[in-house]
Gaussian input, Z-matrix of N, CA and C with variables (Angstrom, degrees):
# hf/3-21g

backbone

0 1
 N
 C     1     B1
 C     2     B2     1     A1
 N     3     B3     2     A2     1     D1
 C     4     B4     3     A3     2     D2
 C     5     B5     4     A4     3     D3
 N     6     B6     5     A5     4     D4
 C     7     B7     6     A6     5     D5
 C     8     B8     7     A7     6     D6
 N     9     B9     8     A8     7     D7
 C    10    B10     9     A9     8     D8
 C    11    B11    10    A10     9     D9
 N    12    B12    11    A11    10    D10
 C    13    B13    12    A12    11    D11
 C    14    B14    13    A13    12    D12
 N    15    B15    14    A14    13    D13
 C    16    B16    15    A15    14    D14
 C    17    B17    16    A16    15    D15
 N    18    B18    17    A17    16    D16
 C    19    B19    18    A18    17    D17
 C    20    B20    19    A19    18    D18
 N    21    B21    20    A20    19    D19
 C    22    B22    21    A21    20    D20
 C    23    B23    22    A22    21    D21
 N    24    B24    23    A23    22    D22
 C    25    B25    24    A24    23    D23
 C    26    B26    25    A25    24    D24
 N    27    B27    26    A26    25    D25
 C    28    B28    27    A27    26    D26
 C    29    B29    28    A28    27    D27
 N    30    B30    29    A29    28    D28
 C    31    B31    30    A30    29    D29
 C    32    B32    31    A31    30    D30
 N    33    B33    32    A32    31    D31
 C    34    B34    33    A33    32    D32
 C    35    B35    34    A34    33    D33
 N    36    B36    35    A35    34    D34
 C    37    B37    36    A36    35    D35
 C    38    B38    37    A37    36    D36
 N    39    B39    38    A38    37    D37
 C    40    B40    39    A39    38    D38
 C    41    B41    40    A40    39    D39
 N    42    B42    41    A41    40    D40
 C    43    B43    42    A42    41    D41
 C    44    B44    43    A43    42    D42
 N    45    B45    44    A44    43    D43
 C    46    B46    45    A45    44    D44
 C    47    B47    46    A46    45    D45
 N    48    B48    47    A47    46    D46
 C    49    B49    48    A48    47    D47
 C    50    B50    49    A49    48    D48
 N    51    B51    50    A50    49    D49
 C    52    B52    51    A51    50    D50
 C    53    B53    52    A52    51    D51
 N    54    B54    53    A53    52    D52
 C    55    B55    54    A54    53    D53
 C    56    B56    55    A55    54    D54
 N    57    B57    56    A56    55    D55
 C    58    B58    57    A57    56    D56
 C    59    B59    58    A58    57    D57
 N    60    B60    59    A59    58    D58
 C    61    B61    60    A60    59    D59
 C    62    B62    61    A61    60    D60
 N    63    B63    62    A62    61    D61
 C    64    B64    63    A63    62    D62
 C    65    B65    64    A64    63    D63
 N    66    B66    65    A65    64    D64
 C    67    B67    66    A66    65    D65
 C    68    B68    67    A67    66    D66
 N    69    B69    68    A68    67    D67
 C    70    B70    69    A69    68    D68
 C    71    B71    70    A70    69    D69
 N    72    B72    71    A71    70    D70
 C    73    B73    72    A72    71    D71
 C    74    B74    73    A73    72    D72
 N    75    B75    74    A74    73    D73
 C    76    B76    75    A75    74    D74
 C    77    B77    76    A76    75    D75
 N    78    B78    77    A77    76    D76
 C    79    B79    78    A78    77    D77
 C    80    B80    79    A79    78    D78
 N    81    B81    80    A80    79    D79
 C    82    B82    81    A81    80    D80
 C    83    B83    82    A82    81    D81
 N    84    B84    83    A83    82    D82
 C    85    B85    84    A84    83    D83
 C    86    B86    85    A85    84    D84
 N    87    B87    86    A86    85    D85
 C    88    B88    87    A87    86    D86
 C    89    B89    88    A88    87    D87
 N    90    B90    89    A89    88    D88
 C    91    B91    90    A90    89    D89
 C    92    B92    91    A91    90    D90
 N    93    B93    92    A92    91    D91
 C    94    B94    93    A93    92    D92
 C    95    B95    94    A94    93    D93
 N    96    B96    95    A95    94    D94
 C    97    B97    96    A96    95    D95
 C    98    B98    97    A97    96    D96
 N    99    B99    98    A98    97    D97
 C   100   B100    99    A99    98    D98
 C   101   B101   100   A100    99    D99
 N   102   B102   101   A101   100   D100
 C   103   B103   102   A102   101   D101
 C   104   B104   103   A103   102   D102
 N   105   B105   104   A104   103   D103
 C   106   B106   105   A105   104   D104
 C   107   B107   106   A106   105   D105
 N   108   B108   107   A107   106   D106
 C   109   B109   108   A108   107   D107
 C   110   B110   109   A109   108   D108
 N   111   B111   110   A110   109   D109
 C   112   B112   111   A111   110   D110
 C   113   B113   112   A112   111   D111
 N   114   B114   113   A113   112   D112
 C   115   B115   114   A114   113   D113
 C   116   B116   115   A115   114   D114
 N   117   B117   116   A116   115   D115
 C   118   B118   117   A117   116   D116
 C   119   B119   118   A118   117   D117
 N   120   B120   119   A119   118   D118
 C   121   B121   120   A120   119   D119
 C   122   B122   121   A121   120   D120
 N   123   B123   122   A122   121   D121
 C   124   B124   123   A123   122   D122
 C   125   B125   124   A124   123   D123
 N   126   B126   125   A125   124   D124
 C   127   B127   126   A126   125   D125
 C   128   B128   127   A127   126   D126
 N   129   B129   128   A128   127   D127
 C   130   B130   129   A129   128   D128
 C   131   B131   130   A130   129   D129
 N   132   B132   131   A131   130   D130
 C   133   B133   132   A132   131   D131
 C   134   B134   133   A133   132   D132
 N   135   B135   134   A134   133   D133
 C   136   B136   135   A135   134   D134
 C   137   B137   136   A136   135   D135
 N   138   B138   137   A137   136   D136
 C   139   B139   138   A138   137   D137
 C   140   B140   139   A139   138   D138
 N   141   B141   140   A140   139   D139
 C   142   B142   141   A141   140   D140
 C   143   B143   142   A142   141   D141
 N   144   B144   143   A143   142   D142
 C   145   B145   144   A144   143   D143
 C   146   B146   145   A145   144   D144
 N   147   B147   146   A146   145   D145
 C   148   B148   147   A147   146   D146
 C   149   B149   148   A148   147   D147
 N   150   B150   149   A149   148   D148
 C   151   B151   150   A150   149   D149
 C   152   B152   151   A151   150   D150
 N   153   B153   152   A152   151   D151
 C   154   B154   153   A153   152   D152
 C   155   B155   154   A154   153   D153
 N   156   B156   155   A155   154   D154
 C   157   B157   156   A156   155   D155
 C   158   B158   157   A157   156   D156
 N   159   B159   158   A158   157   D157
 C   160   B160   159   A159   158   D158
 C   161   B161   160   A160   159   D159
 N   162   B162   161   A161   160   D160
 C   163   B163   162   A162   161   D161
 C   164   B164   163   A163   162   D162
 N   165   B165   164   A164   163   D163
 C   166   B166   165   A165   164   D164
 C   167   B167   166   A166   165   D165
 N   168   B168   167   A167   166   D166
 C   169   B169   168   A168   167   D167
 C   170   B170   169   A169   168   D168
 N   171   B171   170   A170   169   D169
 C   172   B172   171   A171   170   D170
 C   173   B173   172   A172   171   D171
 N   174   B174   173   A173   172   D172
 C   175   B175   174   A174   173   D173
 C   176   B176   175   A175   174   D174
 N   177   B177   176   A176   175   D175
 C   178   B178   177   A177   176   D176
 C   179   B179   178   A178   177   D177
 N   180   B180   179   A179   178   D178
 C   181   B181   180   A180   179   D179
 C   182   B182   181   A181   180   D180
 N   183   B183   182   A182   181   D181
 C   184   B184   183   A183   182   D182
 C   185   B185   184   A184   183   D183
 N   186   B186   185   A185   184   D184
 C   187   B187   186   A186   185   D185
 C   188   B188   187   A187   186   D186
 N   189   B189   188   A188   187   D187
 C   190   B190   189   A189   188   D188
 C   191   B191   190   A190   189   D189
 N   192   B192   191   A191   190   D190
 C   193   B193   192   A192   191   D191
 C   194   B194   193   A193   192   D192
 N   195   B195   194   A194   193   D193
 C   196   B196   195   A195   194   D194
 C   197   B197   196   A196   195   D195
 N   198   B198   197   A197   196   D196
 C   199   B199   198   A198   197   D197
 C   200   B200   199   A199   198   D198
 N   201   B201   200   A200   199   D199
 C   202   B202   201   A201   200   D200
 C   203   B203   202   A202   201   D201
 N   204   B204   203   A203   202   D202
 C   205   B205   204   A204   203   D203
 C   206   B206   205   A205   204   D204
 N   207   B207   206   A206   205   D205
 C   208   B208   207   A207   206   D206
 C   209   B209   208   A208   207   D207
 N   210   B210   209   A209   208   D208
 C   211   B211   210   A210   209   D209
 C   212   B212   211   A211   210   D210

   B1=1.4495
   B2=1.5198
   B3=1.6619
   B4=1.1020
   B5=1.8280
   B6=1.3860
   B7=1.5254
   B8=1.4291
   B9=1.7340
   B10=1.6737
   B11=1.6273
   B12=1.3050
   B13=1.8431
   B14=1.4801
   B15=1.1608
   B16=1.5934
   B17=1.7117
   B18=1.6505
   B19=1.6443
   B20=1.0542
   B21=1.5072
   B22=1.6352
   B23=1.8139
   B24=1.7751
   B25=2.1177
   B26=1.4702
   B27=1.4563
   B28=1.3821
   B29=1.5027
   B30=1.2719
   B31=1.7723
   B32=1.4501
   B33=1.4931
   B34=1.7880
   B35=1.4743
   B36=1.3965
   B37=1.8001
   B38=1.8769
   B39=1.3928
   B40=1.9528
   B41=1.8279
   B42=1.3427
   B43=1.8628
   B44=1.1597
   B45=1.8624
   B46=1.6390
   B47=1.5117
   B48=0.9793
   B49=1.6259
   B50=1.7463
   B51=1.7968
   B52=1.0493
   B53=1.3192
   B54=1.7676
   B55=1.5609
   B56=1.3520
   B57=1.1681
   B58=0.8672
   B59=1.5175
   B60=1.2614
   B61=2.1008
   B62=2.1966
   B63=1.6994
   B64=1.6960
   B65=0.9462
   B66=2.0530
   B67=1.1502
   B68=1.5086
   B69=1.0033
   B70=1.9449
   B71=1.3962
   B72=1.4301
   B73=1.9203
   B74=1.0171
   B75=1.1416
   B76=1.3031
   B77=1.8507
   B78=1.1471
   B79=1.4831
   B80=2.1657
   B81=1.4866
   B82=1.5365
   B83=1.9668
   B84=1.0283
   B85=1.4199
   B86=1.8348
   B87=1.7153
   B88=1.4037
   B89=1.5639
   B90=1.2790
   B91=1.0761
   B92=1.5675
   B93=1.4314
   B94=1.5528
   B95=1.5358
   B96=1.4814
   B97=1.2289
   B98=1.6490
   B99=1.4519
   B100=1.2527
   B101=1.5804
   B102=1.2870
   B103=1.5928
   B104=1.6501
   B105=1.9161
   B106=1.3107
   B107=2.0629
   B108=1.2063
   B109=1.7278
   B110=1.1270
   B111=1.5223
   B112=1.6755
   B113=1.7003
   B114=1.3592
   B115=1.3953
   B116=1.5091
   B117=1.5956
   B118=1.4393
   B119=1.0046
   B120=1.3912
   B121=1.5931
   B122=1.2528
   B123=1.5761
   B124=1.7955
   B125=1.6510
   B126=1.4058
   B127=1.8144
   B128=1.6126
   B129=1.4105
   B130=1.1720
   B131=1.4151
   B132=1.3655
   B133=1.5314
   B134=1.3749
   B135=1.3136
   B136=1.6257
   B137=1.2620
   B138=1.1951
   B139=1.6144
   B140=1.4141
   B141=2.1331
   B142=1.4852
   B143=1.2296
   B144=1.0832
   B145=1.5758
   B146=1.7658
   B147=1.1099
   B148=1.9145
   B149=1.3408
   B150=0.9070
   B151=1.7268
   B152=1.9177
   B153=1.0303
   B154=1.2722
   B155=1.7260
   B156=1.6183
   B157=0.9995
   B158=2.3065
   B159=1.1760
   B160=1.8509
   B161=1.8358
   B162=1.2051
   B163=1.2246
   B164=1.5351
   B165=1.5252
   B166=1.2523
   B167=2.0635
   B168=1.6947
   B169=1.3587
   B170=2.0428
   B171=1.1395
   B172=0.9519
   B173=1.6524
   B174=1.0783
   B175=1.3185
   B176=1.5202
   B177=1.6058
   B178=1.4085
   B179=1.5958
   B180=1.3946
   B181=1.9238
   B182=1.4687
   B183=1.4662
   B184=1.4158
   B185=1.8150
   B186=1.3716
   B187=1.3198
   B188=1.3569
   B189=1.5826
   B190=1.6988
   B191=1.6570
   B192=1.7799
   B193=1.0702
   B194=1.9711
   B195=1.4876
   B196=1.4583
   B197=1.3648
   B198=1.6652
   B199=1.3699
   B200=1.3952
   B201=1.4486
   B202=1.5308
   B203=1.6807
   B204=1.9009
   B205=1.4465
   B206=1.8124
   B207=1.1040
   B208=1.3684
   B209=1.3666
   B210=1.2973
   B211=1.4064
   B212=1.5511
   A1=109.28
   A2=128.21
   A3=145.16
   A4=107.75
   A5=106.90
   A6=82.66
   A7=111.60
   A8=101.73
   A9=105.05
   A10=102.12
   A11=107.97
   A12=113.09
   A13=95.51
   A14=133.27
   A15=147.58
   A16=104.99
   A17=110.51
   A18=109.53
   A19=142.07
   A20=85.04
   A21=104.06
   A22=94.40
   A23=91.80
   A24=102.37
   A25=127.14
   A26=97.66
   A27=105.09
   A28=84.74
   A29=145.97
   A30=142.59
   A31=87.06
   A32=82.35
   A33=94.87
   A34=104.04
   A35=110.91
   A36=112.26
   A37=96.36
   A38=102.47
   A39=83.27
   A40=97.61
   A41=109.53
   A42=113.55
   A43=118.31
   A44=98.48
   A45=105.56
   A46=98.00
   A47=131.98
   A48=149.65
   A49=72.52
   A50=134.28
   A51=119.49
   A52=131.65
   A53=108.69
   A54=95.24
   A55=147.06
   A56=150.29
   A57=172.19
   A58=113.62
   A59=68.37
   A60=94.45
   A61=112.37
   A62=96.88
   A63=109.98
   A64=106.22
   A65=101.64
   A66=156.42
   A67=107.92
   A68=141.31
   A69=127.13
   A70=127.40
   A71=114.67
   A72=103.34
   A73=122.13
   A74=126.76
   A75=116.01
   A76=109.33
   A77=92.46
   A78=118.52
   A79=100.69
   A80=81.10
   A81=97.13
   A82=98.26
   A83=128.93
   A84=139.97
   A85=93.95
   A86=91.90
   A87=105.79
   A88=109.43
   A89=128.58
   A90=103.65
   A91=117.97
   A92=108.54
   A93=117.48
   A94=118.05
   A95=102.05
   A96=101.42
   A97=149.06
   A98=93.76
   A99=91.59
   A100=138.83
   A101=91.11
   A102=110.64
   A103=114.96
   A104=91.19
   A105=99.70
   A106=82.04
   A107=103.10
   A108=96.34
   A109=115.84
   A110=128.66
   A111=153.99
   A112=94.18
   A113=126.25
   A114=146.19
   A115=117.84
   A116=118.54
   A117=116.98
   A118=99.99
   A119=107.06
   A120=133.04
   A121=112.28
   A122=120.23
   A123=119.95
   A124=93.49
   A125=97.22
   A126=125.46
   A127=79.18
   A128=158.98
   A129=131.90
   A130=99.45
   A131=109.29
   A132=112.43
   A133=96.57
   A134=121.47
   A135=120.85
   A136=127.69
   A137=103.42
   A138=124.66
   A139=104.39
   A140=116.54
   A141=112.70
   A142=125.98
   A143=131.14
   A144=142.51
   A145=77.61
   A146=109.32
   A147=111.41
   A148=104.91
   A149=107.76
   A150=134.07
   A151=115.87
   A152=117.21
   A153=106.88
   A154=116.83
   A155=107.77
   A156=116.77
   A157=103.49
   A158=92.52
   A159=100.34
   A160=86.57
   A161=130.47
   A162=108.04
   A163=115.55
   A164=127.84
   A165=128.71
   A166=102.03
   A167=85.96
   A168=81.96
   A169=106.16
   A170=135.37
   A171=141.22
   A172=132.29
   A173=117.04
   A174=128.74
   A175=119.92
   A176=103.46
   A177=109.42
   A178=107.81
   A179=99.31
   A180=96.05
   A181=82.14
   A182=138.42
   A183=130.90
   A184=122.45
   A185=86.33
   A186=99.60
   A187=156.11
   A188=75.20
   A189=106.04
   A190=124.19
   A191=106.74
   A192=112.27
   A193=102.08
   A194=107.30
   A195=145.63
   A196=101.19
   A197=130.90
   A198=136.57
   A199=94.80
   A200=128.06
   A201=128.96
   A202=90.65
   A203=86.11
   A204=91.38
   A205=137.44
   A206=102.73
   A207=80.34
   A208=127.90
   A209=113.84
   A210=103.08
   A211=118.71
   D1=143.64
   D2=-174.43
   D3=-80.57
   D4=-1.24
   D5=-177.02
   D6=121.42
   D7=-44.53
   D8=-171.99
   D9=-101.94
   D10=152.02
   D11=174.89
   D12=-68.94
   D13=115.87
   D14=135.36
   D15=-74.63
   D16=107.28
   D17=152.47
   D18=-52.50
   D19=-39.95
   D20=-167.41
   D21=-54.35
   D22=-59.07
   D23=-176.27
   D24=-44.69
   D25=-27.13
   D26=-172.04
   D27=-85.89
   D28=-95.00
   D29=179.22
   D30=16.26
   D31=-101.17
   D32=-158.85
   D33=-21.37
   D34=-68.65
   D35=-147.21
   D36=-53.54
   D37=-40.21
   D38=-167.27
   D39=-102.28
   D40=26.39
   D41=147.29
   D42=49.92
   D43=40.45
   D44=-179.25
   D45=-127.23
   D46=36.33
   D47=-157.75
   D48=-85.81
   D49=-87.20
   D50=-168.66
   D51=-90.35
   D52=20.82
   D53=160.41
   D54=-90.58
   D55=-128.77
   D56=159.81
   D57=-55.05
   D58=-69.10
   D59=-165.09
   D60=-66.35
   D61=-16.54
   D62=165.01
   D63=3.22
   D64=-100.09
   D65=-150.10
   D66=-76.32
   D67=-32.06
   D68=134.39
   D69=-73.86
   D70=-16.60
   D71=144.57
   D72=-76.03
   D73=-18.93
   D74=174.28
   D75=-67.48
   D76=-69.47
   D77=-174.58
   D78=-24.19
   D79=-62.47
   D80=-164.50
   D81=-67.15
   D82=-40.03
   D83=152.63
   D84=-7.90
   D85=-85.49
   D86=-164.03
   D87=-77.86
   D88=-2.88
   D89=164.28
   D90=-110.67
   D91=20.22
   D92=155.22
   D93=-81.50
   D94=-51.18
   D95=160.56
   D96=-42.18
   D97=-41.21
   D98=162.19
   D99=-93.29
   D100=0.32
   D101=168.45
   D102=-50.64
   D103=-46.34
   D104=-149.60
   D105=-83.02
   D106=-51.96
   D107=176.75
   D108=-16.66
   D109=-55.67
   D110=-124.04
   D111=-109.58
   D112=-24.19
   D113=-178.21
   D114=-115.06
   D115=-1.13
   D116=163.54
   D117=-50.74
   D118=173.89
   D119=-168.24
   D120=-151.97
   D121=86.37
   D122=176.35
   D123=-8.61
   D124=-89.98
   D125=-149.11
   D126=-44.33
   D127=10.38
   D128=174.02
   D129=-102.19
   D130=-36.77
   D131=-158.08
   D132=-85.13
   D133=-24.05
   D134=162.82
   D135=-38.17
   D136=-54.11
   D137=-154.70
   D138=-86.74
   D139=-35.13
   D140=164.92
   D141=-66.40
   D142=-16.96
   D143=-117.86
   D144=-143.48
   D145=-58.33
   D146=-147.33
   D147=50.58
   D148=93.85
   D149=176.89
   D150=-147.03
   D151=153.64
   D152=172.97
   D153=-80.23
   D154=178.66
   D155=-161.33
   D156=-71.96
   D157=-40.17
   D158=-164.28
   D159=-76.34
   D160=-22.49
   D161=179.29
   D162=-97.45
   D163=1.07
   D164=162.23
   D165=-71.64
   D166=-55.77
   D167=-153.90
   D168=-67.03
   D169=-0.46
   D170=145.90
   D171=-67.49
   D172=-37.37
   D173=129.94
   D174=-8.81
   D175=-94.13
   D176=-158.12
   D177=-80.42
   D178=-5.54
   D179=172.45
   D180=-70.67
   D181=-69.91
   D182=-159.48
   D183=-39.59
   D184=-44.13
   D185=149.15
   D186=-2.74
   D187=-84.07
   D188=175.03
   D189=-89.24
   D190=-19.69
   D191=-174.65
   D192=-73.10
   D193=-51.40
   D194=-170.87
   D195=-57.02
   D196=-16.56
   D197=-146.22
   D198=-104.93
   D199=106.57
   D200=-170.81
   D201=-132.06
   D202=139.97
   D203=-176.20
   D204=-73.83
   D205=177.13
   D206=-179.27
   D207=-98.75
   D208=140.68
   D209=-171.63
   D210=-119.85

């Protein structure tokens, strides 16, 4: 893997793309995800990144606006 979450890659690789079990990984996928969105921390993404403060927090509004669930 490159780094970025691919769904589609993860499906396939653990071969539940047509079961059952999909449609609450998915679900639970995106609503881990946005947990962790909803619990960023500027001063974290600052300090990895070394970036300033107005361009994190502009950032993760983009983020959040751009952040569509999964279906």
């Amino acid at each position: 893997m490159t780094g970025e979450f691919n769904y589609d890659e993860v499906l396939s690789l653990n071969k539940i793309r047509h079961s059952t079990i999909a449609p609450l990984y998915c679900h639970s996928i995106n609503f881990i995800l946005n947990i962790t969105l909803k619990d960023m921390m500027v001063k974290d993404i600052q300090l990895h990144f070394r970036i300033g403060y107005n361009r994190v927090a502009n950032t993760l509004e983009q983020i959040k606006r751009n952040n569509q669930p999964i279906k």
